[in-house]
N, C-alpha and C positions, 0 to 999 in steps of 0.2 A: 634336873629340870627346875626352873625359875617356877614356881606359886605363884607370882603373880602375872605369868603368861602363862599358864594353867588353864585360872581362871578367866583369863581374857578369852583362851581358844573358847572354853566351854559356853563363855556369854555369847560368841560368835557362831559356834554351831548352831547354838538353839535361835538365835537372832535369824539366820540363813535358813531354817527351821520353818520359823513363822510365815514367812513370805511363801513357802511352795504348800501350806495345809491349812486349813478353813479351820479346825480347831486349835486354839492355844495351850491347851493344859498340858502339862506336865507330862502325863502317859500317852497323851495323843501326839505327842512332838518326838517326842522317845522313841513309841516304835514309828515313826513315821522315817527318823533318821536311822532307826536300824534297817529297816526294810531298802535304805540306802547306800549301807552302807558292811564293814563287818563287825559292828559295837554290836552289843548285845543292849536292849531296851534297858537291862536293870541296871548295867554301867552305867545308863545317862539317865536313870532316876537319879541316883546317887549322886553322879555331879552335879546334875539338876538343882540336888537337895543341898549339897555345898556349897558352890559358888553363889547360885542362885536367892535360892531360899535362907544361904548363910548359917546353915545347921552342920558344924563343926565335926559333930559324933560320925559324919562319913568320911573316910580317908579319902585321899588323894589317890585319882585312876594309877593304873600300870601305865611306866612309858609305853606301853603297845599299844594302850588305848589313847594314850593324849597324841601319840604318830595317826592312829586311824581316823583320830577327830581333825588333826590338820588335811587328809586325804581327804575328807567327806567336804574341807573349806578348800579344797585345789592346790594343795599343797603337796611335795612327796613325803615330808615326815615332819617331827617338831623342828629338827635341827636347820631344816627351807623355810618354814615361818619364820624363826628367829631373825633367819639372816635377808630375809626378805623384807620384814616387818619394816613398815615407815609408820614413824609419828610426827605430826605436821606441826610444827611448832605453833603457841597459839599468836594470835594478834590481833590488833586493833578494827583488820578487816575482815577476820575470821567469821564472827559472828554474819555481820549482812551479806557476806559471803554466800552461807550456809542456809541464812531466809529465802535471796536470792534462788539457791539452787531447788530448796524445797519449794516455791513457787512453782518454779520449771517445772518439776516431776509431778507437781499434783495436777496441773493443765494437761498434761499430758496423759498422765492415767485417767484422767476426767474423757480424755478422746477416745485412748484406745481401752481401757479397762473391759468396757465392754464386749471386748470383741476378743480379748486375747485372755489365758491366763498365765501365772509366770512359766511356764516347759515354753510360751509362746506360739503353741497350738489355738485356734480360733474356740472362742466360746461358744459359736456354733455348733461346732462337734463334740461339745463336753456334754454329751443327753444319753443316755441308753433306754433299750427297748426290751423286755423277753419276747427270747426266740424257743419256742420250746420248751428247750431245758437249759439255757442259760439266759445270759444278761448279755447283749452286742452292743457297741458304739452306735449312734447313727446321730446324723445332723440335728442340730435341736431343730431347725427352720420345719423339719418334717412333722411337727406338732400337730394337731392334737393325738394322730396314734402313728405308728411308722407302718411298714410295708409289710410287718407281719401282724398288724390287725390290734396291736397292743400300744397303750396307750405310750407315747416318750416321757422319759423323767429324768431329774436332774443326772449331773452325774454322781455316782456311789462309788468308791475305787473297791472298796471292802464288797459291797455284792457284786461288781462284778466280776471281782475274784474268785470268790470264796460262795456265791448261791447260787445252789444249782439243784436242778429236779435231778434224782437218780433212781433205776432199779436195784431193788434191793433180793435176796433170797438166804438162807439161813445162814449162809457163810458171809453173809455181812454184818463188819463191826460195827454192831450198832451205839455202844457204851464205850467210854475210855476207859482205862486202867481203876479210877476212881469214882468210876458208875455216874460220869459224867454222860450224858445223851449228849451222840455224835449226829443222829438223824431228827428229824422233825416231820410231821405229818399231817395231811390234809384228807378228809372223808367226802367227796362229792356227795350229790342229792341219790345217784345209783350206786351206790354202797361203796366207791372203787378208794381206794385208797392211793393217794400220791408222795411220797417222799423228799426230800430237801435237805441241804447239806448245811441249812442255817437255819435260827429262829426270824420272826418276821411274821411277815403280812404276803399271804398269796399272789402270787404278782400277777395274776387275769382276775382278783375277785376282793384280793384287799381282804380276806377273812384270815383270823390271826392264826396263825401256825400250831400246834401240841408239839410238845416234845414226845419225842416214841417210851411205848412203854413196855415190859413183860407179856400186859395180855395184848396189845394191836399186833407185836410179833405173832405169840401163839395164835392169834386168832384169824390174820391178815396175811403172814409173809408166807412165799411155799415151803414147801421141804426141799423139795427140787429146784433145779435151773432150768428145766426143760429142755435140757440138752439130751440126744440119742444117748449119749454116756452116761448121763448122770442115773439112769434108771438100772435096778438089775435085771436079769435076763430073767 
């Protein structure tokens, strides 16, 4: 494989990148086109870091991964970029050409920007609400709280994957392998304890999350599920 269509796929991934995620950095663009795609985040650190950043000391992806980078660009492998690739010779007209066309697209994003984002789903409905124990879509128009009594907020694609209220009892993992806290936890003003699958800010009350500890388990969680079976006779 050509190095210097290498590096062009990689400035093109992360270029195609920027346009679909509100954050720019390096990690944020990475797992954003992993979560895309079948590259692993730490592959496109690393490219990241060499074509990009231009720090040498990282080698050059596997073909497997510079084929997945043409996939994640619509392409079926490197060998259909290659042969597809057009380079547009420059000229004399190229440049006001290109003023020209940038004009165009910013009067236009200027119209519809507001309403759309790039998937071309309406801005309207980029707002979520809590429902319970998750995070749902709802129209942003439904502002200041939606139809389950909770205030709309922007949209967060990360909570409303990833937070969410859960029951917990002793057979829940609560630490990872590396005594990392997987739960997080909240104490109302009548002693009740509530659970969460992320750090943050309570989402009815805005107060900041603890991570779980030894004693809130010993002291908080049951022994039991409360299930007929769970008990002995």
């Amino acid at each position: 494989m050509d190095e210097k269509y290498i590096a062009e796929i990689v400035r093109k991934v992360f270029e195609k990148a920027k346009t679909e995620h509100a954050s720019h950095s390096r990690f944020a663009l990475s797992s954003h086109i992993s979560d895309h795609s079948e590259l692993s985040s730490k592959t496109l650190e690393r490219a990241y870091d060499r074509y990009i950043n231009k720090k040498k000391k990282y080698g050059a992806p596997q073909a497997e991964s510079v084929d997945l980078c043409c996939k994640y660009l619509g392409y079926d492998n490197y060998a259909d970029y290659v042969k597809n690739r057009k380079t547009v010779p420059a000229t004399k007209w190229t440049i006001p050409i290109l003023v020209v066309v940038s004009l165009v697209l910013a009067i236009v994003i200027g119209i519809y920007g507001n309403n759309t984002n790039p998937t071309g789903e309406k801005a309207e409905n980029q707002c979520m609400a809590w429902a319970d124990s998750i995070y749902v879509k709802v129209p942003c128009t439904s502002k200041p709280y939606s139809s389950f009594g909770t205030k709309v907020e922007p949209m967060d694609i990360s909570k409303l994957k990833h937070f969410k209220k859960v029951d917990v009892n002793m057979a829940t993992q609560f630490f990872s392998q590396d005594d990392k806290p997987l739960l997080w936890y909240h104490k109302n003003k009548e002693g009740e304890i509530e659970y969460f699958t992320a750090p943050g800010l309570h989402p009815t009350n805005d107060e900041t999350l603890r991570k779980i500890t030894p004693y809130i388990i010993q002291t908080y969680v049951p022994v039991h599920s409360y299930k007929k079976d769970s008990f002995l006779e």
